[in-house]
N, C-alpha and C positions, 0 to 999 in steps of 0.2 A: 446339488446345492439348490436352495431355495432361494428363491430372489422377489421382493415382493417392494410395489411403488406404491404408496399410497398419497392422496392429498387432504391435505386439513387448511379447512376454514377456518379462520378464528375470527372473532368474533371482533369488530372495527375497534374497539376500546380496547382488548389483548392482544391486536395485532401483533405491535413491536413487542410486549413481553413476552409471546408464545416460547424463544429461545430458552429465559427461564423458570418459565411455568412447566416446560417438557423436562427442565433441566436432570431431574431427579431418575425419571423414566427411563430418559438417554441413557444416561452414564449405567444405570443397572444393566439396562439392554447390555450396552456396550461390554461390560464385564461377564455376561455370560458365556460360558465355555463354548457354546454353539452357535456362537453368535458374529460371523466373519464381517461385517460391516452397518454400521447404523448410523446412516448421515442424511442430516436437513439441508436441504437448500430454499432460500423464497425467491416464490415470483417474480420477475422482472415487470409484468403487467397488472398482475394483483397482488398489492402489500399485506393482503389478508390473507391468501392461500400460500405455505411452505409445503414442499413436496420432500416425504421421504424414500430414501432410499436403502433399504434393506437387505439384509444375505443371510439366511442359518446353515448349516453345514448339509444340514439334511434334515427328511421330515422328523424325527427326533427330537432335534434341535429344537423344530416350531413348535412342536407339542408342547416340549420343557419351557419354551418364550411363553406362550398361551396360558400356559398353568400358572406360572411364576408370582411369588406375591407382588412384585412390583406391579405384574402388569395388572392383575386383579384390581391392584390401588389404581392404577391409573384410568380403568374401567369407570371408578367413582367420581376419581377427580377432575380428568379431562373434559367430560362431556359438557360441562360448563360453560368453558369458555371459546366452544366451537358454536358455528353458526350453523353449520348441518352435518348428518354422518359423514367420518371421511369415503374418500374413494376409494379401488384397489386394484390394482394386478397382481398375481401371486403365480407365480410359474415355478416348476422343476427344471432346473434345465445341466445338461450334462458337462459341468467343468466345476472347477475348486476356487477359480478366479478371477479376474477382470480378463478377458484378451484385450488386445491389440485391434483400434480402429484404422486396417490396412489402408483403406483408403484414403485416410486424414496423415499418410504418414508421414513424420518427420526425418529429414534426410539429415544424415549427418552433417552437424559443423565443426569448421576447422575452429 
């Protein structure tokens, strides 16, 4: 699985619309077949930076993401309303899932 964090700055006037100025981007993401999770969260400390968070099935998958006309479009359109490239980590890493944070774990309730 591919798993990949990126952050976007948007720009202080798009801050609060970034949700749906991506909105269009999201959602294709999100319906690609290779596509096992695509969710934003925003910063607690900067109302500017939303960090995403990413999964494709496998290198395939990102190729087919990377190709995709949505994301071509978004090439055009995004870069707008960002204040600098975003960031990245982009790893392979060996499971199909989320695991289990064993040490946060929660004990059964009655």
């Amino acid at each position: 699985m591919i798993v990949i964090t990126a952050k976007f700055r948007a720009l202080p006037e798009y801050a609060d619309q970034w949700p749906q100025i991506s909105h269009d981007f999201t959602q294709a993401t999100r319906a690609e077949p290779g596509c096992k999770w695509y969710d934003w969260s925003r910063s607690l400390e900067d109302p500017t930076e939303y960090v995403l968070v990413e999964a494709f099935r496998d290198e395939q998958a990102g190729v087919a993401h990377v190709q995709s006309e949505h994301f071509k479009t978004a090439q055009q359109t995004l870069p707008r309303y960002l204040a600098e490239t975003p960031k990245i980590i982009n790893a392979t890493v060996p499971q199909d899932d989320w695991s289990l944070l064993g040490e946060l774990a929660v004990p059964p309730r009655a």
